[in-house]
TISE-867917 format. One record per residue (C-alpha): residue number from 1; residue in one letter; z, x, y. Coordinates in nm, 2 decimals, m for minus. Example, Ala and Ser with C-alpha at 12.3 -4.5 7.8 and 13.67 -1.06 7.14 Angstrom:
<nodes>
NODE   resi   resn        w        u        v
NODE      1      a     0.78     1.23    m0.45
NODE      2      s     0.71     1.37    m0.11
</nodes>
This chain:
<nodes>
NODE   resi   resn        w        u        v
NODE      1      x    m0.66     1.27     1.84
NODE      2      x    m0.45     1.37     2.10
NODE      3      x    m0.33     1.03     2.24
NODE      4      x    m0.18     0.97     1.83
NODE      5      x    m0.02     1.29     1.83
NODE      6      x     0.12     1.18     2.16
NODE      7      x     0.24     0.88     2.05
NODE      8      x     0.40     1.02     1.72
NODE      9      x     0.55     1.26     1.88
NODE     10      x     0.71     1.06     2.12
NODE     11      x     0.83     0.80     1.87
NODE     12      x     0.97     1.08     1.62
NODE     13      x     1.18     1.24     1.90
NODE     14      x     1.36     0.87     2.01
NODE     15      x     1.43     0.78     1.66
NODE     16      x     1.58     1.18     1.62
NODE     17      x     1.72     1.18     1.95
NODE     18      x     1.84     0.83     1.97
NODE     19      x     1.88     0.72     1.68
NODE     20      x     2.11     0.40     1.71
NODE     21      x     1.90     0.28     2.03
NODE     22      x     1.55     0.31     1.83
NODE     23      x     1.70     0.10     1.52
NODE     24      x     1.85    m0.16     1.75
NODE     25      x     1.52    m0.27     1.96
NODE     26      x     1.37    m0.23     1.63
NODE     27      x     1.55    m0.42     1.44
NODE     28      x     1.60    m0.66     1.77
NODE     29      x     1.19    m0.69     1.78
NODE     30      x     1.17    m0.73     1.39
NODE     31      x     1.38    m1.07     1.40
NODE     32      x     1.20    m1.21     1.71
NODE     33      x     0.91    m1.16     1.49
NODE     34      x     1.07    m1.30     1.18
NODE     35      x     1.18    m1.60     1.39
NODE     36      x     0.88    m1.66     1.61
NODE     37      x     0.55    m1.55     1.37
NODE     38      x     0.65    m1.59     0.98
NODE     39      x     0.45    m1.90     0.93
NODE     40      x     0.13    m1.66     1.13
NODE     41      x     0.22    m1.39     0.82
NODE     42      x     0.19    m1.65     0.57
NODE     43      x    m0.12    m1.82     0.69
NODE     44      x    m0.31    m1.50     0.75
NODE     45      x    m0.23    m1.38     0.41
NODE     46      x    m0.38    m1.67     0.25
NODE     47      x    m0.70    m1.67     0.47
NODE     48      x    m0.81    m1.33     0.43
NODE     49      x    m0.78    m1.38     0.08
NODE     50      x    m0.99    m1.67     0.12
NODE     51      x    m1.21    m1.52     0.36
NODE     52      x    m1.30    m1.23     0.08
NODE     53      x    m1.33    m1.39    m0.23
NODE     54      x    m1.57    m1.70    m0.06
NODE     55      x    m1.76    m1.38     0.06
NODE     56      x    m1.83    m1.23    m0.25
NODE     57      x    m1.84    m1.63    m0.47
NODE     58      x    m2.20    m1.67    m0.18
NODE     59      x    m2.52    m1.54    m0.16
NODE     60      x    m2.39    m1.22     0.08
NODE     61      x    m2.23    m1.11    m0.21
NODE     62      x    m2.57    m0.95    m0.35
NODE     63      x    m2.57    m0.73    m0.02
NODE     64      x    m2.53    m0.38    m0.09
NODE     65      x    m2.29    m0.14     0.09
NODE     66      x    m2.50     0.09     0.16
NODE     67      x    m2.90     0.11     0.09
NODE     68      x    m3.04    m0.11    m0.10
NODE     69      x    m3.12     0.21    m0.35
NODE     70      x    m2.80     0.32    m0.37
NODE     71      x    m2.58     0.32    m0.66
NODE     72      x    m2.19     0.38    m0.63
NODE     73      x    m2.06     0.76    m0.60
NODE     74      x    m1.77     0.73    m0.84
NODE     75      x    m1.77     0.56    m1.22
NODE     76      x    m1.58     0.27    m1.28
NODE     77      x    m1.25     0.44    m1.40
NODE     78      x    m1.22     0.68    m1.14
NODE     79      x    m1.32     0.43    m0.90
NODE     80      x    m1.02     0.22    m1.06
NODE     81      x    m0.81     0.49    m1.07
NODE     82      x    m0.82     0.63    m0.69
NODE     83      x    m0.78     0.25    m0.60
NODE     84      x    m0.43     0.24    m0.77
NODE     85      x    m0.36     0.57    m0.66
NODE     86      x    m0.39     0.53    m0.28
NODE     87      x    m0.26     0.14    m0.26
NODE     88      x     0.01     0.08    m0.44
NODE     89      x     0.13     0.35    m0.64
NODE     90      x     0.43     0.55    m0.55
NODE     91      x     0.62     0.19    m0.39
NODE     92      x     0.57     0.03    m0.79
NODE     93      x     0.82     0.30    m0.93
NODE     94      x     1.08     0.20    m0.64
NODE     95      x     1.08    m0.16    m0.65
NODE     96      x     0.95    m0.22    m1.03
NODE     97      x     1.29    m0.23    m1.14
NODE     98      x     1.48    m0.34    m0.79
NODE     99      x     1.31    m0.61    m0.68
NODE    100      x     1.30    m0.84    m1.03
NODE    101      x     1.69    m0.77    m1.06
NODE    102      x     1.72    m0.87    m0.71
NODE    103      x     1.59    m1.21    m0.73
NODE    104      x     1.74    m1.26    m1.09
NODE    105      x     2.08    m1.17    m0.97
NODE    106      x     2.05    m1.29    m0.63
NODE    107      x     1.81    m1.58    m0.59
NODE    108      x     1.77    m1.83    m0.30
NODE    109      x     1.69    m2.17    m0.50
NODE    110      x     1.85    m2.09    m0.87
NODE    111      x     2.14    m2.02    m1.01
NODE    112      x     2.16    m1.64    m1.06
NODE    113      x     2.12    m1.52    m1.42
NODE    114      x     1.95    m1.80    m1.58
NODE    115      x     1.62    m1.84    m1.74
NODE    116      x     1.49    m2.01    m1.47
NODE    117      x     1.64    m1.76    m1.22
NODE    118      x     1.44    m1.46    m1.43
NODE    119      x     1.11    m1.69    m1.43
NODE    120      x     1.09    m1.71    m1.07
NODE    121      x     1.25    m1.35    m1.04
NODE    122      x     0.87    m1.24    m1.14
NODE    123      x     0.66    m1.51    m0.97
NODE    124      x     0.84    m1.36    m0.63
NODE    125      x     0.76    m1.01    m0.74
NODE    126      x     0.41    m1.11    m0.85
NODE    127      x     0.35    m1.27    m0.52
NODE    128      x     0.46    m0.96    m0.31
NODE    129      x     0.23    m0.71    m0.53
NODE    130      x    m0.05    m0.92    m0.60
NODE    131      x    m0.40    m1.07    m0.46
NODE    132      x    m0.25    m1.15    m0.11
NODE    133      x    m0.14    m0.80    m0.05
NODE    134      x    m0.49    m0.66    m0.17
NODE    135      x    m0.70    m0.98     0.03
NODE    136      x    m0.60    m0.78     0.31
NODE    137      x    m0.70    m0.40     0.20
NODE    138      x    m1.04    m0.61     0.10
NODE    139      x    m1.13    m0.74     0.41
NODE    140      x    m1.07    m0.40     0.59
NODE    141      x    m1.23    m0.21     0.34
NODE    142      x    m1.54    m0.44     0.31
NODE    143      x    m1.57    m0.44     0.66
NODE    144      x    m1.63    m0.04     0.71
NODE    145      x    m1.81     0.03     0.41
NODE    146      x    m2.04    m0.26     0.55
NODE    147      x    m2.09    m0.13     0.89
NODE    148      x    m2.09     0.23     0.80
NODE    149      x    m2.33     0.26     0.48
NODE    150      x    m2.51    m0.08     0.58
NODE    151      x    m2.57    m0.05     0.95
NODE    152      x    m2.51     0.32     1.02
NODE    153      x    m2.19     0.32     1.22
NODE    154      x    m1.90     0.57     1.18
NODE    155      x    m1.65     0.55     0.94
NODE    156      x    m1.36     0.43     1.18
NODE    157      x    m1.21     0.08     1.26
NODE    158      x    m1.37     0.05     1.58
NODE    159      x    m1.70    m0.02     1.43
NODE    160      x    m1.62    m0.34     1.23
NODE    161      x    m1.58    m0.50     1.60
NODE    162      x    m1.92    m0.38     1.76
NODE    163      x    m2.08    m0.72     1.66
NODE    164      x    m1.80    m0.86     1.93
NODE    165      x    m1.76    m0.60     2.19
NODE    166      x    m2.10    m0.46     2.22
NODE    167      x    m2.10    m0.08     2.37
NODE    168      x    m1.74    m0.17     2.54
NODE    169      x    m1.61    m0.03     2.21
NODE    170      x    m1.64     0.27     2.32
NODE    171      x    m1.38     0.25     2.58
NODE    172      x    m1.04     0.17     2.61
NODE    173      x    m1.02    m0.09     2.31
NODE    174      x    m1.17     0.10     2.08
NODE    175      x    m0.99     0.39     2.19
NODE    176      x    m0.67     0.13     2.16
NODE    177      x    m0.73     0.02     1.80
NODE    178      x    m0.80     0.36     1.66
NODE    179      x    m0.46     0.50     1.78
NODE    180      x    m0.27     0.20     1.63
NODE    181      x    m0.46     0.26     1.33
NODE    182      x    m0.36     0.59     1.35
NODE    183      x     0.04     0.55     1.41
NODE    184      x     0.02     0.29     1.16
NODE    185      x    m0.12     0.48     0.84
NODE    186      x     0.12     0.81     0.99
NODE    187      x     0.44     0.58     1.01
NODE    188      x     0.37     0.43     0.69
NODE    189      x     0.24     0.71     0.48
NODE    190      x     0.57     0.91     0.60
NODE    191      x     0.83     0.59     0.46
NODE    192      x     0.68     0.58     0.11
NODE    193      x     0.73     0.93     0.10
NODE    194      x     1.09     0.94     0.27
NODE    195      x     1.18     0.70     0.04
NODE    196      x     0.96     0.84    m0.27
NODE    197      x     1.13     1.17    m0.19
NODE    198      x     1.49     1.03    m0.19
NODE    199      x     1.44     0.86    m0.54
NODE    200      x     1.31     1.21    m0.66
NODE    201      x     1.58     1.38    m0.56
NODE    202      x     1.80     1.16    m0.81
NODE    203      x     1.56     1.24    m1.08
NODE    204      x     1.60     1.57    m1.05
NODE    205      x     1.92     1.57    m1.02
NODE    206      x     1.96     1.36    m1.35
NODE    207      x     1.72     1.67    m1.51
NODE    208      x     1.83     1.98    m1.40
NODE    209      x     2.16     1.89    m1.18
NODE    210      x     1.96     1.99    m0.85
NODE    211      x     2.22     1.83    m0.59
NODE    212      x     2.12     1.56    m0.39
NODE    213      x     2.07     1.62     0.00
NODE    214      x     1.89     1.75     0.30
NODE    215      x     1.83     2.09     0.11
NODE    216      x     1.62     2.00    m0.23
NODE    217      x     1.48     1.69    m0.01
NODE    218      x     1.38     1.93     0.28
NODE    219      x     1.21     2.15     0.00
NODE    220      x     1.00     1.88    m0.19
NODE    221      x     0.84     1.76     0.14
NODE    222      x     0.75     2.14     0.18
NODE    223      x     0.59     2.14    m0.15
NODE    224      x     0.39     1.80    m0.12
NODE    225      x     0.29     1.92     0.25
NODE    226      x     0.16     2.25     0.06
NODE    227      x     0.00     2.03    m0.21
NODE    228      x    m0.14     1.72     0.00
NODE    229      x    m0.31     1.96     0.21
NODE    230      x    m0.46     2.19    m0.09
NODE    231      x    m0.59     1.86    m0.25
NODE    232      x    m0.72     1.72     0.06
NODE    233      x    m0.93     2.01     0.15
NODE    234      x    m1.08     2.00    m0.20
NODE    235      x    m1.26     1.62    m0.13
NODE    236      x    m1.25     1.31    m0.25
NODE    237      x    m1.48     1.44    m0.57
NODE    238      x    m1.26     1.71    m0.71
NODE    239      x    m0.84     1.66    m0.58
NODE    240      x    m0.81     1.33    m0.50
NODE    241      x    m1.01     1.16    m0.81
NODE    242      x    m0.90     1.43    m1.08
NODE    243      x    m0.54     1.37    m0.93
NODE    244      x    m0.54     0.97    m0.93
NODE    245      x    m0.73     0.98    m1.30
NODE    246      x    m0.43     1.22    m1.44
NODE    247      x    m0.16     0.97    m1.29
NODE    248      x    m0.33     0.66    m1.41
NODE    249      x    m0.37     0.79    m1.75
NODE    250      x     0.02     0.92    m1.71
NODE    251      x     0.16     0.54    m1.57
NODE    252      x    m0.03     0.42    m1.87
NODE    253      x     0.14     0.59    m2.15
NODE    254      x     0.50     0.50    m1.98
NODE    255      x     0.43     0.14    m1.95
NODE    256      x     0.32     0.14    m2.32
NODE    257      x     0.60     0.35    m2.41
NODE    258      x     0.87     0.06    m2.24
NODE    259      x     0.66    m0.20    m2.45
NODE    260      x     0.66    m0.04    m2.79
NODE    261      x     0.98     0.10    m2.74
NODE    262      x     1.17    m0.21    m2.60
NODE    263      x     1.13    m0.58    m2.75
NODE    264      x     0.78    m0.57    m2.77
NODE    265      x     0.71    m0.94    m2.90
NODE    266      x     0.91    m1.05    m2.62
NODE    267      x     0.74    m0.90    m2.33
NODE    268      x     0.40    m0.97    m2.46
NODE    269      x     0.48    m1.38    m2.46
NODE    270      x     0.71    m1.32    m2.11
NODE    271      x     0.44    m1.14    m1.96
NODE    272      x     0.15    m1.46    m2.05
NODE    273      x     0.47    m1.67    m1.92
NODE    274      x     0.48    m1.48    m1.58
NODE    275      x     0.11    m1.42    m1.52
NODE    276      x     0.07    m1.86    m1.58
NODE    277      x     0.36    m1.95    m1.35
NODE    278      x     0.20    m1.72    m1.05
NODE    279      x    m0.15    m1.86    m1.10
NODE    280      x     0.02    m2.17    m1.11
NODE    281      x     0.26    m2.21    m0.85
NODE    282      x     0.00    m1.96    m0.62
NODE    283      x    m0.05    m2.18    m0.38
NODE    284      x     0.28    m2.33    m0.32
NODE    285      x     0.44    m2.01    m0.34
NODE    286      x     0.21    m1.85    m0.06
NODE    287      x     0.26    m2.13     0.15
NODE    288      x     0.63    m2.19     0.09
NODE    289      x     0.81    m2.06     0.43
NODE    290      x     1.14    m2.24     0.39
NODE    291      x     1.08    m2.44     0.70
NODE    292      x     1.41    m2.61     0.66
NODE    293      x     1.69    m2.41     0.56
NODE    294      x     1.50    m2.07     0.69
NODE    295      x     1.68    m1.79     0.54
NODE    296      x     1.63    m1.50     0.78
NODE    297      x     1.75    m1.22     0.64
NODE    298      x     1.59    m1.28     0.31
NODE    299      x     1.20    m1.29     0.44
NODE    300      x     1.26    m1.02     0.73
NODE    301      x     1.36    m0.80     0.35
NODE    302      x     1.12    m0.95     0.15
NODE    303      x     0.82    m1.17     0.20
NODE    304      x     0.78    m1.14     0.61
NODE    305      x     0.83    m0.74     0.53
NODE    306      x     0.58    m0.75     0.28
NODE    307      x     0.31    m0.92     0.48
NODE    308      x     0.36    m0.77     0.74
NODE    309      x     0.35    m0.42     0.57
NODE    310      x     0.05    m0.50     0.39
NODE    311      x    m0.13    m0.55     0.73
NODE    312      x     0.01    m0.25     0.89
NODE    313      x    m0.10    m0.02     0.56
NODE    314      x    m0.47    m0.22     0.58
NODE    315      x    m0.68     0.07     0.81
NODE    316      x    m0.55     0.35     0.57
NODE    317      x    m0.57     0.21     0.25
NODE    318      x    m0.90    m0.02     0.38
NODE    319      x    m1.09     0.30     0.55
NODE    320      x    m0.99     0.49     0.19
NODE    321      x    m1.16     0.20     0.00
NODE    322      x    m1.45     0.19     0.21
NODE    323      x    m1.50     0.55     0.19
NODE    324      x    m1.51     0.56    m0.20
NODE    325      x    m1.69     0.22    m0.22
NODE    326      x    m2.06     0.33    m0.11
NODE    327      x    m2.34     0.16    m0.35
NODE    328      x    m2.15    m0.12    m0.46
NODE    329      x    m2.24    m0.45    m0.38
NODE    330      x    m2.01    m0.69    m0.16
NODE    331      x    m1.94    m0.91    m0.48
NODE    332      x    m1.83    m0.59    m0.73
NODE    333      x    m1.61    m0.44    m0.39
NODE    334      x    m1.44    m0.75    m0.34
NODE    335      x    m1.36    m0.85    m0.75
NODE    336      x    m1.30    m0.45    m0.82
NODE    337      x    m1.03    m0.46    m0.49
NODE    338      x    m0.87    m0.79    m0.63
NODE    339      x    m0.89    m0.79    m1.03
NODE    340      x    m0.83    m0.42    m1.14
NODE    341      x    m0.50    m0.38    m0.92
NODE    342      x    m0.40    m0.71    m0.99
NODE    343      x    m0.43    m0.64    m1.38
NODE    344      x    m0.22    m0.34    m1.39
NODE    345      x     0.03    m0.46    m1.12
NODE    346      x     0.08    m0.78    m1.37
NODE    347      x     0.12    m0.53    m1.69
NODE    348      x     0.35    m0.28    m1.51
NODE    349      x     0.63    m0.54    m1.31
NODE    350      x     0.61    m0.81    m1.61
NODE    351      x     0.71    m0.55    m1.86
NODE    352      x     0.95    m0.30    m1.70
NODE    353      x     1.08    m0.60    m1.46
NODE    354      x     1.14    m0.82    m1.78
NODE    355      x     1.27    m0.53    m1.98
NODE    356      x     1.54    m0.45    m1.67
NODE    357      x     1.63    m0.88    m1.69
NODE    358      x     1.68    m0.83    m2.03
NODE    359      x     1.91    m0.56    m1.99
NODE    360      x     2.11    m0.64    m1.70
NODE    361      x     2.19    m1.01    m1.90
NODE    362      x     2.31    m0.77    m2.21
NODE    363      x     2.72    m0.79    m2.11
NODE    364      x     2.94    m0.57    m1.89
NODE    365      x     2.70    m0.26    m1.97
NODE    366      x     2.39    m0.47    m1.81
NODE    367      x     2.58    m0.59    m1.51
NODE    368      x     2.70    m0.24    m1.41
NODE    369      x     2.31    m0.15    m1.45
NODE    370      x     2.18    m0.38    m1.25
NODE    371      x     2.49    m0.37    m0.98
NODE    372      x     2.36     0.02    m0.90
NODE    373      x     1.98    m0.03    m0.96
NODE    374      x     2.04    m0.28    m0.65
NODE    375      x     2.28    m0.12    m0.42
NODE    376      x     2.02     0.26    m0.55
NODE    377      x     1.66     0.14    m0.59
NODE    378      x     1.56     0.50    m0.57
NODE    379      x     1.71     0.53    m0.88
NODE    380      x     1.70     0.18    m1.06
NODE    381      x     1.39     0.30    m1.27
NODE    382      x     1.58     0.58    m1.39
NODE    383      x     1.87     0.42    m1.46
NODE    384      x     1.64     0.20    m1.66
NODE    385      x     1.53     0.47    m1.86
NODE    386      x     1.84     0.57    m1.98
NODE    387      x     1.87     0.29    m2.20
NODE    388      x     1.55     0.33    m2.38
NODE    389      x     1.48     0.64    m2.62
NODE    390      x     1.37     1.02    m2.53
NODE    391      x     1.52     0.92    m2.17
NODE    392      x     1.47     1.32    m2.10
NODE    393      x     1.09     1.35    m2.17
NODE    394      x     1.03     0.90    m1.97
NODE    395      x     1.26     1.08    m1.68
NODE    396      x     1.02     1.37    m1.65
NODE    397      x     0.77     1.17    m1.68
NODE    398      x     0.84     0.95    m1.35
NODE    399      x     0.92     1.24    m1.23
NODE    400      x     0.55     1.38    m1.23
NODE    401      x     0.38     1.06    m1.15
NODE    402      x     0.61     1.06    m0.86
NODE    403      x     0.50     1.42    m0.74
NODE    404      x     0.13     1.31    m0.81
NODE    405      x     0.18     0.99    m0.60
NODE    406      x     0.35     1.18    m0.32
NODE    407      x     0.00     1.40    m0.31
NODE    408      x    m0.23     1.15    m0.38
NODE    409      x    m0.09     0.95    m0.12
NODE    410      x    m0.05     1.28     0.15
NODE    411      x    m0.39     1.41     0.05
NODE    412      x    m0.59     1.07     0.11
NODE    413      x    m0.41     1.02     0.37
NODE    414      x    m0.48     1.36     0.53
NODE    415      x    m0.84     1.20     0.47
NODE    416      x    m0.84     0.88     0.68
NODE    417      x    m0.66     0.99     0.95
NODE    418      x    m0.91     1.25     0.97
NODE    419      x    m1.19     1.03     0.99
NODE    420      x    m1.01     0.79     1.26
NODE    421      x    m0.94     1.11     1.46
NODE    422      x    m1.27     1.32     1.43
NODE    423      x    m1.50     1.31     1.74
NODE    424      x    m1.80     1.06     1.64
NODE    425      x    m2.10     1.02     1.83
NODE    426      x    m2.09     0.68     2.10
NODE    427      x    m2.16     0.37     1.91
NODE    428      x    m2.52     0.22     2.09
NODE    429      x    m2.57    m0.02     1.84
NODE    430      x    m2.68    m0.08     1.45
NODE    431      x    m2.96     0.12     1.32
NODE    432      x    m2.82     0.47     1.40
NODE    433      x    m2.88     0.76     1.14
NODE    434      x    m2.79     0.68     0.79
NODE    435      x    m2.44     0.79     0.77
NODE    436      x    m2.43     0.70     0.35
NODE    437      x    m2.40     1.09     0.29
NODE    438      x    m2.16     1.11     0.57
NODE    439      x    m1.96     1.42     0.50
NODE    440      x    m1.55     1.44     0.53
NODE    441      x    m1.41     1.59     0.86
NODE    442      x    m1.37     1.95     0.88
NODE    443      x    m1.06     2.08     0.65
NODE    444      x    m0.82     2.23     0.95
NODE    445      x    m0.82     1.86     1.07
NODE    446      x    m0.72     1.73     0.72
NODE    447      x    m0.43     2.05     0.70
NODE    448      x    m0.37     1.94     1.05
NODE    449      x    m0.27     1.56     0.96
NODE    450      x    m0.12     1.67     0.58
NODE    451      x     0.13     1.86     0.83
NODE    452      x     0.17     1.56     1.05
NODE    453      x     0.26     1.33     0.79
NODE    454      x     0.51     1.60     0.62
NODE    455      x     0.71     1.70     0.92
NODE    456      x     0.73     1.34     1.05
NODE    457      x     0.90     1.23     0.71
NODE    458      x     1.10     1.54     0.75
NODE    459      x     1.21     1.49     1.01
NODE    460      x     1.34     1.13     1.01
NODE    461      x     1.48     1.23     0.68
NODE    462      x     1.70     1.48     0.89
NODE    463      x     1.79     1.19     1.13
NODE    464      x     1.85     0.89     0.86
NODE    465      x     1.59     0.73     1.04
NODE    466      x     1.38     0.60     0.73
NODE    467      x     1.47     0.28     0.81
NODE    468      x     1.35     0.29     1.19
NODE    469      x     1.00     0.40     1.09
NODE    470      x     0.99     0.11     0.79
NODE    471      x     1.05    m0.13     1.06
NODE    472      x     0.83     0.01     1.34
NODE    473      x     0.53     0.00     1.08
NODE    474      x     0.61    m0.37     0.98
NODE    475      x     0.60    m0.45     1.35
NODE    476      x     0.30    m0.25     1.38
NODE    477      x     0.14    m0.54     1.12
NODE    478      x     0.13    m0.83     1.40
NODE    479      x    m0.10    m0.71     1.64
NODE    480      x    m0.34    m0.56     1.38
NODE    481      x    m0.35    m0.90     1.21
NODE    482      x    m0.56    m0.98     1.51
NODE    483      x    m0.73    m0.74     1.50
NODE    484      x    m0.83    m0.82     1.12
NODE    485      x    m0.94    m1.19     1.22
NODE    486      x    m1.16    m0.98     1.50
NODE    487      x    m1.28    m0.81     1.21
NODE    488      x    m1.37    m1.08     0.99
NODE    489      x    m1.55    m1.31     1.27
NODE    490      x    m1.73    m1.00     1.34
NODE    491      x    m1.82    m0.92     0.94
NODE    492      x    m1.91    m1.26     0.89
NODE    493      x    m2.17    m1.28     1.13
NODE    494      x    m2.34    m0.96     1.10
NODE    495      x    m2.37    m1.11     0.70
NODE    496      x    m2.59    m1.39     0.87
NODE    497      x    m2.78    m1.13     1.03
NODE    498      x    m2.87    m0.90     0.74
NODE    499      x    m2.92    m1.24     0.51
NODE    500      x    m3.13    m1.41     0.77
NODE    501      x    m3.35    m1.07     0.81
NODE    502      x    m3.36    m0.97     0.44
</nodes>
């Protein structure tokens, strides 16, 4: 624990103190990578995607995470529920309405505002917030619940490489891939909320005519500190699932509200439109890395970011999944991890995406609509709102699911970096005690990282640093990619083992 606090420490005070160096050698190091590893992002992408679902299609797909008596800890819909909750939930209200306006109005191949322009608008979108992202939160997730519940290993991302380093993980590169795991889920946990916060503010503001600054922003990270760490201490059983159930129940209801409210027969045949052309085109589009007129900028914002955010976010979100996931077989993990997200995350961007199209192509009050929405994602999905009815009560409404993100994502954060940072027992080898009943880290070390996580979003909020920390966690993503091919040699043959024993 105390070389991660070192090394957040040190990193918040050079992006506080100096501010313009830290975002130049990031953003200098962020292009090198955009230049010299984008076709790596792409082709990793696609094969841990390929890598889990051939997993679960074969016969290790019967192997059970966790005893072969044990049934899973949390019912389907809950189980659904924290999944959405702690992978992609707070970042869908920021880019739901940004990102499909921004390839409509903006596209690299099309010409902007036409039909075909709006078509590919949501393949793009689909692509970034679909199966490739969650192949990756798969693999990781597989990969501890395996070795923890199946072979009695801790719950931390040193374990899923014992089958390749043997007892030496218990030195230096364990002790190395623990503490990028660590800075990793702190750096990215406290961007979504810098940037959850800052589209809060605007909503607030639109509500109650709370101003918009340091003050009210310092003050809601104060709150969801307060409220991350009360929910963390309660467990996974009691905060974190009665939390994530309320939200998904709450994003629900909005996203049914924009159908029946907007034009409904419309986005029910756009949305069969969308989800055909990404099946479709899935392939090409995940392999596509405009080799020939390479537009930079573009991927290093979008596709190259995304990748390689996905990777950075995969030990927190992955160790989260793993720790929810005991008694489920490989095969029910893996389609659970891909289908359910993928469902909503179709649902949710095809229908509000397709709804903000619709309105930004609706004359000179659409284009000054989708002219702020771009140049203010924070507060494109309120803008949005405003043109549909009860704009008050759908306001307050993202409003709350914000808030409940912000916790969910504090509070299960809190968790994971708990169980990365708790002292476990040296790793000898498999067969150690069964750790299925495993409890959660003691609750002053989940306060301890709610606080973290709070005062280091705070505190770059202070500085304007947001964007600094969003681009030291996307080059954070290339060395764990290695990592997670380490991680998948490693799972796939310990799956021999068990098969070949059983």
């Amino acid at each position: 624990m105390t070389g991660s606090a070192a090394g957040i420490l040190l990193f918040a005070l050079w992006a506080l103190l100096f501010s313009e160096q830290a975002t130049r050698v990031i953003n200098a190091i962020l292009a090198q990578i955009s230049r010299g590893f984008g076709w790596f992002y792409f082709l990793s992408v696609l094969i841990f995607l390929l890598f889990v679902i051939g997993v679960a299609m074969s016969r290790f797909g019967d192997i059970r995470l966790g005893p072969d008596d044990a049934r899973p800890e949390f019912p389907l819909w809950s189980w659904a529920a924290m999944l959405f909750a702690a992978g992609i939930g707070i970042d869908l209200l920021f880019f739901s309405v940004s990102e499909p306006l921004f390839h409509f109005l903006m596209p690299l191949d099309q010409t902007p505002g036409t039909v075909e322009a709006a078509r590919h608008a949501m393949e793009l979108t689909f692509l970034h917030w679909g199966l490739s992202g969650w192949g990756v939160y798969t693999l990781v997730g597989m990969s501890l619940a395996f070795f923890c519940y199946r072979r009695g290993l801790p719950l931390t991302i040193r374990s899923a490489l014992y089958p390749i380093f043997g007892r030496h993980i218990n030195g230096i590169a364990g002790h190395t891939v623990d503490i990028a795991a660590v800075l990793g889920t702190v750096f990215g946990i406290a961007t979504s909320l810098g940037i959850g916060i800052i589209q809060l503010n605007f909503g607030l503001n639109y509500m109650f005519g709370l101003p918009e600054g340091l003050v009210v922003q310092t003050s809601l990270a104060l709150l969801i500190v307060f409220f991350s760490a009360v929910s963390a201490v309660t467990g996974v059983g009691r905060g974190i699932r009665r939390l994530s159930e309320f939200n998904m129940v709450l994003a629900l209801l909005l996203v049914l509200f924009v159908l029946v409210s907007g034009k409904t027969i419309f986005l029910l045949n756009v949305m069969v439109t969308n989800i055909g052309d990404y099946l479709s085109d899935f392939l090409q589009l995940s392999t596509d890395t405009y080799a020939f007129d390479r537009p930079v900028d573009w991927l290093n914002a979008w596709t190259v970011f995304f990748w390689a955010w996905w990777i950075a976010w995969g030990p927190f979100v992955g160790l989260f999944l793993a720790r929810i996931s005991r008694g489920r077989t490989v095969r029910e993990f893996v389609a659970g991890t891909l289908i359910l997200p993928l469902c909503f995350m179709m649902v949710w961007m095809s229908v509000i995406g397709n709804s903000a199209i619709d309105l930004a192509m609706t004359g000179e009050a659409g284009s000054d609509f989708a002219a702020q929405a771009i140049d203010h994602p924070g507060s494109s999905i309120y803008l949005f709102l405003e043109s549909l009815p009860w704009a008050g009560v759908t306001t307050f409404v993202v409003s709350i699911l914000a808030i409940v993100f912000f916790v969910t994502s504090g509070d299960s954060g809190s968790l994971v970096l708990s169980n990365l940072t708790v002292q476990h027992p040296r790793i000898e080898g498999n067969g150690l005690r069964d750790r299925s009943r495993q409890p959660d880290p003691a609750s002053w070390l989940r306060i301890f990282w709610a606080v973290v996580i709070g005062v280091l979003t705070l505190s770059l909020l202070l500085a304007d640093g947001m964007s600094t920390l969003q681009g030291a966690v996307v080059v954070m993503g290339l060395p764990f990619a290695i990592v997670l091919y380490l991680m998948m040699i490693a799972l796939f043959k310990s799956l021999k083992q068990e098969v070949r024993h059983e």
